[in-house]
C-alpha positions in Angstrom: 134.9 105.5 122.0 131.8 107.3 123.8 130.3 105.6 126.5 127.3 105.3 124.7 128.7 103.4 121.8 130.0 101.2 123.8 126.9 100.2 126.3 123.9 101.0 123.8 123.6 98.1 121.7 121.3 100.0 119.5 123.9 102.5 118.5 124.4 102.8 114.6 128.2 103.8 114.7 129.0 100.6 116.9 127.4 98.7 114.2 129.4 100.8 111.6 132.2 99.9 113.2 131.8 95.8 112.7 130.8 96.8 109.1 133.9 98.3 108.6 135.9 95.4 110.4 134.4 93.6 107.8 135.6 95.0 104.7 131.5 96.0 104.1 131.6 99.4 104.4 132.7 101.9 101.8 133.2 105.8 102.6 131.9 108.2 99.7 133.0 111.8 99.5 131.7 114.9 97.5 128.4 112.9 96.3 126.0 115.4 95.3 122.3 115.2 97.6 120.3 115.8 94.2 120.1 112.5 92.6 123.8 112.0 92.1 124.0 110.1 95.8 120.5 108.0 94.7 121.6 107.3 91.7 125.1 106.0 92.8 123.6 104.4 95.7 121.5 101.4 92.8 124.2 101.4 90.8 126.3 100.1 94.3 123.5 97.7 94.9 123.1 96.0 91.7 126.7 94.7 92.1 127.7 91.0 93.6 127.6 91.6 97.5 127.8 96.0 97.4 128.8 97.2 100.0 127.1 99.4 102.3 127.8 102.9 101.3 128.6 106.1 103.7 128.6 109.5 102.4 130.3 112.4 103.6 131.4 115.8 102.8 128.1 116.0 100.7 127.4 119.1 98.1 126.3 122.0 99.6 126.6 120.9 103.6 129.2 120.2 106.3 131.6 117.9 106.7 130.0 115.0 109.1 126.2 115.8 108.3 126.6 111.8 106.5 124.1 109.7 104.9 124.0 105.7 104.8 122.8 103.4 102.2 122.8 99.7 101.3 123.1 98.8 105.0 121.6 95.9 104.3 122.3 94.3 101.2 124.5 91.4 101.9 124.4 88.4 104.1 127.1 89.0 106.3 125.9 92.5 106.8 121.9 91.4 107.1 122.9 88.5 109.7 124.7 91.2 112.5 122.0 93.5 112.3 119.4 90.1 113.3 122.3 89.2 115.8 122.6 86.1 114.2 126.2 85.8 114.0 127.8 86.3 110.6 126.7 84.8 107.7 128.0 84.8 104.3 125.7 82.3 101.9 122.1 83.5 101.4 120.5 80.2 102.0 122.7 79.6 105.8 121.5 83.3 106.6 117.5 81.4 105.5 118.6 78.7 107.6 119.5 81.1 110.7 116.3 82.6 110.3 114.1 80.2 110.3 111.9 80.1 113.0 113.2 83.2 115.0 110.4 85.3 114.1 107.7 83.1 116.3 110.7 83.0 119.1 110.8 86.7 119.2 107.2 87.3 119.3 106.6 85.2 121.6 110.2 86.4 124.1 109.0 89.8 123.1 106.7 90.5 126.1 109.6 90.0 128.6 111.0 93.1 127.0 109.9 96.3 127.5 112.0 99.7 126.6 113.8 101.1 129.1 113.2 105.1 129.9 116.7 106.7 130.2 117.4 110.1 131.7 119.4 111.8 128.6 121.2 110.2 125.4 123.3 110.9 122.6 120.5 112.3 120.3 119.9 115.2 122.4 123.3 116.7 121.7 122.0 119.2 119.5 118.4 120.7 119.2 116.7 123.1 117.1 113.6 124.3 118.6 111.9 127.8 119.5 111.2 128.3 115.6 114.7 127.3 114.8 113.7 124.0 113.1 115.6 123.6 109.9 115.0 120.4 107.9 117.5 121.5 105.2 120.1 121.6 107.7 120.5 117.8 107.1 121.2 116.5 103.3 117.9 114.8 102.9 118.3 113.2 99.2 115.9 114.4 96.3 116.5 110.0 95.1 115.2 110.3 91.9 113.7 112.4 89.2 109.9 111.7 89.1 110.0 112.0 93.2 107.7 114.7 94.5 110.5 116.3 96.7 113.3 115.2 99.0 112.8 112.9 101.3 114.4 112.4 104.6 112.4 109.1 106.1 112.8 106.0 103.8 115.0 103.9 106.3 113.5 105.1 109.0 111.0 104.4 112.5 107.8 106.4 112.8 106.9 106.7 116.4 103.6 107.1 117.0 100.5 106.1 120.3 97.4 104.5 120.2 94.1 107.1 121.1 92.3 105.6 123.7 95.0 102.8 125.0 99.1 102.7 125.9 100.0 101.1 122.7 103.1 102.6 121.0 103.2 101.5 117.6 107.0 102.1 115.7 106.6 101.5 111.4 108.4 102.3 108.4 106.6 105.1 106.3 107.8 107.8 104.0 108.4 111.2 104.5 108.5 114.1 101.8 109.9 117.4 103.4 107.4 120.4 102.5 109.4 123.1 103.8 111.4 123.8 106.5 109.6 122.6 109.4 106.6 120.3 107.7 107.0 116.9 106.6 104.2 114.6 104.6 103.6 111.3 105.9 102.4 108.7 103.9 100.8 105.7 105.8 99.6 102.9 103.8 95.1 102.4 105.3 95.0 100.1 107.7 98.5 99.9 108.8 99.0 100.3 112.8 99.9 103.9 112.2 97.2 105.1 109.6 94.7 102.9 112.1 96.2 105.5 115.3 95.8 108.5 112.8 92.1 107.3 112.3 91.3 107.6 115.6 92.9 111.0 116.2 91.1 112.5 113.2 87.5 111.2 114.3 88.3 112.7 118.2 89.1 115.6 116.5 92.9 115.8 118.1 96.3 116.5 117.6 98.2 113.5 116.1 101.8 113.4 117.9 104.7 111.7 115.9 108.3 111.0 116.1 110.2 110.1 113.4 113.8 108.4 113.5 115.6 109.5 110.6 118.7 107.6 111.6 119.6 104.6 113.6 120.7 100.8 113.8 119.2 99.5 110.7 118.0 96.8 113.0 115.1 100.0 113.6 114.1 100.7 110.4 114.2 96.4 109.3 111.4 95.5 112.1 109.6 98.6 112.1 108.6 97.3 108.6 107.7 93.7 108.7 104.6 92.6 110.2 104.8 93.1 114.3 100.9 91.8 115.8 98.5 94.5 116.1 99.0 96.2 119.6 102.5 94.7 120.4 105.4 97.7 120.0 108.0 96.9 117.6 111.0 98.3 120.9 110.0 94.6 122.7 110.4 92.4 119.4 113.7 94.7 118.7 114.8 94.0 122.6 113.8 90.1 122.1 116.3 89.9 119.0 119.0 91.6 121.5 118.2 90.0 124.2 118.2 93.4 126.2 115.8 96.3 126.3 115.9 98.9 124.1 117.3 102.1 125.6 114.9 105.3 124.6 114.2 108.5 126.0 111.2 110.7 125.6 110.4 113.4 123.1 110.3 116.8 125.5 107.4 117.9 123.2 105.0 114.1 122.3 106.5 112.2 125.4 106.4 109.6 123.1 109.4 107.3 122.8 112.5 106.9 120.8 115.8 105.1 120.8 118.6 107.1 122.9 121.3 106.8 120.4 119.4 108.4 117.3 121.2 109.5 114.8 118.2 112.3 114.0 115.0 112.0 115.1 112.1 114.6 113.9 109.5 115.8 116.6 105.8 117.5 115.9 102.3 116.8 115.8 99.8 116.1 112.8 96.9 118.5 112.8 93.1 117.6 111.9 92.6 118.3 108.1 96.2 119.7 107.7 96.9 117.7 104.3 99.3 118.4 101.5 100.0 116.5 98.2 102.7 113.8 98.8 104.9 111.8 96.4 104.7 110.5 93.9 107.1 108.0 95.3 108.8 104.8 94.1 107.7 101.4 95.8 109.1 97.7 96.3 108.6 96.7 92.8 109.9 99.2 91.4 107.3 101.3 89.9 105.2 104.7 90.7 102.1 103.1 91.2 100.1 106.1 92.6 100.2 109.7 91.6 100.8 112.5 93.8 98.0 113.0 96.5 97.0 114.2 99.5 98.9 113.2 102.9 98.9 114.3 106.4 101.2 116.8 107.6 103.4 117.1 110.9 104.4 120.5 112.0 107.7 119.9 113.8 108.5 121.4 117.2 111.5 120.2 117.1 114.9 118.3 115.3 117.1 116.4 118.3 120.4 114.7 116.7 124.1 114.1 118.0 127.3 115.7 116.8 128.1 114.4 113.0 124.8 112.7 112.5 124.0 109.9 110.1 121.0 110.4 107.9 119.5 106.2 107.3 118.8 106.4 103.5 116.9 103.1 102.1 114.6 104.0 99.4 112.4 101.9 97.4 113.3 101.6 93.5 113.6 98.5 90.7 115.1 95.3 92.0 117.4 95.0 93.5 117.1 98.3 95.6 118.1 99.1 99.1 116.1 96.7 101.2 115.5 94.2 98.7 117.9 91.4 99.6 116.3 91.9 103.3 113.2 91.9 102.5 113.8 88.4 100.6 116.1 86.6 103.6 113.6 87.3 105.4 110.5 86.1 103.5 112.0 83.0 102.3 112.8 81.8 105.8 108.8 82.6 106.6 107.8 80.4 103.7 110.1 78.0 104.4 108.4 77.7 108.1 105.0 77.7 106.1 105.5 74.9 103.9 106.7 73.0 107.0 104.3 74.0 108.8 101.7 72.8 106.1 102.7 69.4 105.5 104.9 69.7 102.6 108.0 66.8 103.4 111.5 67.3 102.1 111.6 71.2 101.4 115.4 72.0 100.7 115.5 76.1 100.2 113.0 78.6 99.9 113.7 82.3 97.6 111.6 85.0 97.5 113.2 86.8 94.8 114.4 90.6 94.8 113.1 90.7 91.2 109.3 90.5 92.7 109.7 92.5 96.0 109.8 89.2 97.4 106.6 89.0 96.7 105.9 88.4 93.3 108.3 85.5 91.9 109.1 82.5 94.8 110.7 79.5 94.2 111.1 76.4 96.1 113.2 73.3 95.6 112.3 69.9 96.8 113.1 65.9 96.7 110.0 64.7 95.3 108.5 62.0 97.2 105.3 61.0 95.6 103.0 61.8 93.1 101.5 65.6 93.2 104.4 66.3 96.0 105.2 69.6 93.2 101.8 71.2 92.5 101.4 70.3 96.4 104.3 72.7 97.3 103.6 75.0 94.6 99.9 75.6 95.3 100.6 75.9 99.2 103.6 78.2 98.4 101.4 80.4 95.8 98.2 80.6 98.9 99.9 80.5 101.9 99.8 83.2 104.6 102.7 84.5 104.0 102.3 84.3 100.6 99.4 85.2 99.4 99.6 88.6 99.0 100.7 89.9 95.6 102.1 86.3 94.9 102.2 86.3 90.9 104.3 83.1 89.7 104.9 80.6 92.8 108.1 78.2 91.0 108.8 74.5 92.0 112.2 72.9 91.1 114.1 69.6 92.1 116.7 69.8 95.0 119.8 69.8 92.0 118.7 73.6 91.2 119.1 76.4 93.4 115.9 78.6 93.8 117.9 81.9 94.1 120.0 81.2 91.3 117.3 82.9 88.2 119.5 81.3 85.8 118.9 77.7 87.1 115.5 78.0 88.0 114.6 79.7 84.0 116.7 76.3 82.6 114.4 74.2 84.9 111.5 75.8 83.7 112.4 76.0 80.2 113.7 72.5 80.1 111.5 70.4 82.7 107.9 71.6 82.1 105.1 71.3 79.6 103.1 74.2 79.6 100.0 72.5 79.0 100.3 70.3 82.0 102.8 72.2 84.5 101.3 75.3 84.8 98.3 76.0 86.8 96.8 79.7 86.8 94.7 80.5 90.1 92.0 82.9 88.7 90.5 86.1 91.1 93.6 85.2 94.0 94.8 87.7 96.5 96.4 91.3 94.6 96.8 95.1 95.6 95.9 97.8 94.4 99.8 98.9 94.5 100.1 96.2 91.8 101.5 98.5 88.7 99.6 95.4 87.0 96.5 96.7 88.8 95.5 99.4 85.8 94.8 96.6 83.1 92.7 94.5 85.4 88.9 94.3 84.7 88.1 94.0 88.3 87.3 96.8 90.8 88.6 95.0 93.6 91.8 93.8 93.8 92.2 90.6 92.2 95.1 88.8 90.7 95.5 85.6 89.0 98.4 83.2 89.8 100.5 81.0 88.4 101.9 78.1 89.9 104.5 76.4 87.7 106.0 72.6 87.9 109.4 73.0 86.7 110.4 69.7 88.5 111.3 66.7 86.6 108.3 64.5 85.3 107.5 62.5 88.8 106.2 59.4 86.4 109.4 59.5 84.4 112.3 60.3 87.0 113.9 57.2 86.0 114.0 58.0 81.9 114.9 61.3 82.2 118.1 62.5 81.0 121.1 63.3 83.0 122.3 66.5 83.6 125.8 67.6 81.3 127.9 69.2 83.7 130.5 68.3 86.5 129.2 66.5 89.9 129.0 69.1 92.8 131.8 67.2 95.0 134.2 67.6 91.6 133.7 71.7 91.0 134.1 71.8 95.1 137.6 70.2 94.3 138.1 72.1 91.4 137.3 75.2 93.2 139.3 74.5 96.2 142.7 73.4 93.8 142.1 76.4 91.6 141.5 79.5 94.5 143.3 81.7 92.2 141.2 80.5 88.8 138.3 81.5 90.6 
């Protein structure tokens, strides 16, 4: 074991390691890069608890140029990259992350990134007009894509104009050729705001791009880190160390030690391309192919054997999915609490919607309303609101990740008339693939909020459920280990 994998706690092959200790991790060889690793890679993920997925030996390159999917597509894998402990039920991995996001803000100050000397990525670098993108096996993921791409799990480095701010997010890149890359930023996210500032001065826009590292990376540098705070001091909060980075010789800009790849260059005034098109969370190709900046790369920095971090966006369940909805429920869990709603048992933001667009929560009624109250603050929320389409309610026997009990909940426990509320002109996106048959220029998007609890005024004549108490199939289930 290299020093480095041992001291760097952001070091993807240390992680690897307890992945593999854990049965999680599953070696692939001979996978083709054109579609056949994409396509192999959702078929993986749609399975009960996939493994994550290592490819080697890849068509076309060297042994040891590897790529990684599904890093983080199952509780026990999704709780040691939060340092969390491990965690194998989706609603204890909730539990464990409930509240940590406000404790890591707020630790997050106390830890800034730490320069280093030298690391592991700079083992290798192409520079002086070597730069070669295909030397790595950047995946062309799936048919209607507008070319390969070689950022989707990955940390786009990238400094404020006129202040110190170092801003670290999750945004696509298409490779153009062999030493430009498009890079798609979403307006008004941190990076497309620091782009926007470059442009108007007039100057060069320098960028870093980590093509491969601790998925811990690519998982914060695409959640919602306050405007002006660097993603490196929330990821050192959730270690509880700083994060050990070294600077680009080109940018000085910043970036882990222990990269796997990590992509160097500088984004021009008015040097565009078209981009994409490209899948997103929900599943669809929302936008066509357009016009993106491009970064002209001075150079490629990445160790012996590197690992390329695939996670691509596709139908649900896709790569990040399951991530994106731990982590989600465990914010609207917070929220309802933090409104006011009493006796909240489990919150799921389902992969179906992106954890956006279908989230259920389950509850011990306590009073009249106590439903459409949860339902209404769940559908409006902060951390709802956005792109919320059906916001479900259901009684503490059903549980709100299981689709299959929530759909006999609401098929058997509501009136339509009476249990379904629709909020008219609410909070949408123009990513919405719902967006093109909407009559309304900005983006709008009705709601539905949906009692599927019992009648509140009738809990005492309504019938009983047919099936065997919980304490009996625990029994059952423990006798019968072998049955089941």
């Amino acid at each position: 074991m290299s020093r480095s994998e041992k001291g760097n706690p952001l070091d993807l092959r240390a992680w690897l390691r307890g992945v593999r200790d854990l049965g999680e991790l599953k070696d692939v060889r001979g996978a083709d890069w054109n579609l056949e690793l994409g396509a192999i890679s959702e078929v993986n993920v749609r399975k009960d608890l996939p493994p994550a997925l290592l490819f080697d030996e890849i068509a076309g390159y060297p042994k040891g140029f590897r790529v990684l999917t599904c890093s983080t597509s199952s509780p026990a894998r999704l709780s040691s990259i939060l340092r969390l402990g491990i965690e194998e039920t989706h609603h204890g991995l909730v539990q464990k992350l409930r509240g940590k996001p406000k404790s890591w803000q707020s630790e997050a100050p106390k830890y800034d990134p730490v320069v280093a000397e030298t690391g592991p990525v700079f083992e290798n670098i192409q520079d002086s007009g070597k730069v070669d993108l295909f030397a790595f096996p950047s995946p062309f993921w799936h048919e209607k894509d507008g070319g390969r791409y070689i950022g989707t799990g990955c940390c786009v480095v990238t400094r404020d104009f006129d202040t110190d701010w170092v801003n670290v997010g999750t945004y696509r890149v298409m490779i153009h050729d062999k030493n430009h890359v498009g890079l798609d930023m979403v307006p008004g996210k941190h990076g497309a705001i620091q782009y926007d500032k470059y442009m108007k001065a007039g100057k060069p826009f320098p960028v870093v791009i980590v093509a491969g590292c601790d998925p811990l990376g690519y998982l914060i540098s695409g959640i919602e880190v306050p405007f002006g705070m660097c993603e490196y001091n929330y990821i050192g909060a959730i270690l509880k160390e700083p994060v050990s980075v070294v600077k680009g010789h080109s940018t000085g800009l910043l970036f882990p030690s222990a990269s796997e790849i990590v992509l160097e260059g500088w984004a021009q005034p008015g040097d565009e391309r078209i981009e994409g098109p490209f899948g997103e969370f929900h599943g669809y190709y929302p936008g066509k192919a357009h016009p993106a900046p491009v970064v002209t790369l001075d150079r490629i920095y990445y160790r012996n054997d590197p690992i390329l971090m695939g996670s691509p966006p596709a139908k649900p369940p896709n790569d990040y999915s399951y991530s994106k909805a731990v982590m989600r429920s465990a914010l609207l869990f917070d929220a309802l609490l933090a409104a006011g709603v009493p006796d909240v048992k489990a919150v799921w933001a389902h992969e179906i919607g992106g954890a956006r667009m279908f989230n259920v929560v389950s509850i011990r009624q306590r009073y009249a309303g106590h439903a459409k109250q949860a339902g209404h603050i769940l559908s409006q929320c902060g951390v709802g609101a956005y792109m919320s389409r059906y916001s479900v309610v259901v009684d503490e026997d059903i549980d709100p990740s299981n689709l299959q009990e929530v759909m006999w909940a609401v098929a058997t426990r509501t009136d339509p008339e009476v249990d379904i509320d629709i909020i008219k002109r609410g909070m949408g996106s123009k990513n919405d693939p719902m967006f093109v048959a909407y009559r309304y220029q900005a983006p709008f998007s009705s709601k539905a909020v949906i009692d599927a609890c019992r009648p509140y005024d009738h809990l005492d004549e309504f019938p009983d459920v047919a099936e065997a108490s919980k304490e009996l199939q625990e029994k059952v289930r423990a006798k019968w280990k072998d049955l089941f």
